[in-house]
N, C-alpha and C positions, 0 to 999 in steps of 0.2 A: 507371377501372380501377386506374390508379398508384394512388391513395389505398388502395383497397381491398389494394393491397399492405402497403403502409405500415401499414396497421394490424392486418394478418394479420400480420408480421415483429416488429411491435412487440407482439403477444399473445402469438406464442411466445415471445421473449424475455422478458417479465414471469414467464413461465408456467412458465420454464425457471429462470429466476431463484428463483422464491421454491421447487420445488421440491429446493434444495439440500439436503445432508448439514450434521449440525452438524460433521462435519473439515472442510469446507471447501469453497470453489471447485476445482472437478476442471479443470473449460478456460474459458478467457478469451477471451470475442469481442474480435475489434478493435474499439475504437469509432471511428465516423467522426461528427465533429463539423465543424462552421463555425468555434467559439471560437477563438481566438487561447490556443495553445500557451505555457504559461507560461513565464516565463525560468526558468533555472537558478538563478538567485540569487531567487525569488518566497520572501518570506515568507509563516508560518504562524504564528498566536497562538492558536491551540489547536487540540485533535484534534477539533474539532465542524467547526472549519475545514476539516479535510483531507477529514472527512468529505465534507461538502457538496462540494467540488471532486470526488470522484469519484462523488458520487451526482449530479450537473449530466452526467457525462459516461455515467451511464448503469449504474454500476458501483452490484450492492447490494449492503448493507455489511448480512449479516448477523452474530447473537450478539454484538453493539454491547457491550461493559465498557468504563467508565474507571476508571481507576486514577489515583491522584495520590499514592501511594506510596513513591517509585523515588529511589533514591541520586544517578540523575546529570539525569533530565528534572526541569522541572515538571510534566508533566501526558502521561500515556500514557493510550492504550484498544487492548481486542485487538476487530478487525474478523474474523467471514468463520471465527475458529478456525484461521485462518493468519496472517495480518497484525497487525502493532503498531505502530501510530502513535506517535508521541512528540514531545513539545516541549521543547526546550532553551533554556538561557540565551546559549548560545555554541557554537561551533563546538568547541573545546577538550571539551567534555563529551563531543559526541556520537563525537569520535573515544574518548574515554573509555571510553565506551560501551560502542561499537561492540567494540575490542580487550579488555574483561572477558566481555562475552558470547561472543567468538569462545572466549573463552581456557575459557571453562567448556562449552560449545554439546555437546550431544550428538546433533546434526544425525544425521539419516538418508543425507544428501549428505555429499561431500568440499567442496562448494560453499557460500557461504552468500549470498544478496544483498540488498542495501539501496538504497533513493533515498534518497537524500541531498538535502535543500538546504540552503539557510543556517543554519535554528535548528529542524528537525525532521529526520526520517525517516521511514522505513514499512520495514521488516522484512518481508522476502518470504522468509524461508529457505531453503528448497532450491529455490524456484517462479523461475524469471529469468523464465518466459511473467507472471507477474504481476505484475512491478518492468518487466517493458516493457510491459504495458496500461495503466497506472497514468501510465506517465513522460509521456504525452501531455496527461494529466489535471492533473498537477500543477507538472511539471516538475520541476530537480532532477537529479542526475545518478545512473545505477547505479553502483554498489560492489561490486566481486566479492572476497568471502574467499575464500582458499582453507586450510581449516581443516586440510588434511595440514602446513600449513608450521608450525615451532614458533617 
């Protein structure tokens, strides 16, 4: 009977999942895993990478773009029509970044959020429910803007 749980819970999920909007993810399950919870400082050497870390934890990553682009990453993609993944050379860049995009941002929120780790990020915008589903996935630490300050 537990199995038949398990795979009733994991149908609707799938089912729930790929029936998404192309704006985006509307709510974010918790995901409960076994894995061992990444460090803060876990590197990333690409956005195929970050990928697979949140698709191992359950998470789908739809309307998939990469882009390689971009003034300050190596190598970005937009996930989901919310989320942007990015690879950086250094930590100096991604605060770079981070501070040209708040400085331009015409956010829907007064909010803006970001994971953060060592030489990436993921761009959760106005979403903190999706930068805290994520953070268990990848690790990394949230970043709150707050785009009222000049």
């Amino acid at each position: 009977m537990k199995y038949f749980w398990v795979v009733l819970v994991a149908g609707l999920t799938v089912s729930a999942c790929g029936g998404q909007s192309e704006s985006g993810p509307t709510e974010v399950q918790p995901t409960t895993t076994t894995a061992t919870v990444p460090d803060v400082n876990t590197p990333y050497y690409s956005v195929h990478d970050i990928r697979s870390a949140v698709a191992e934890g359950g998470f789908v990553c739809s309307d998939w773009e990469v882009h390689v682009d971009d003034e300050f990453a190596t190598e970005t993609a937009s996930c989901a029509g919310v989320l942007v993944f990015g690879i950086y050379e250094n930590a100096a860049l991604i605060a770079e970044h981070r501070k040209s995009r708040n400085d331009l941002t015409t956010s829907r929120s007064d909010m803006a959020y970001d994971l953060v780790g060592p030489n990436w990020t993921v761009t959760c915008e106005d979403r903190q429910d999706l930068c805290e589903a994520l953070l268990p996935l990848l690790g990394g630490e949230i970043v709150v803007s707050d785009l009222t300050e000049e």
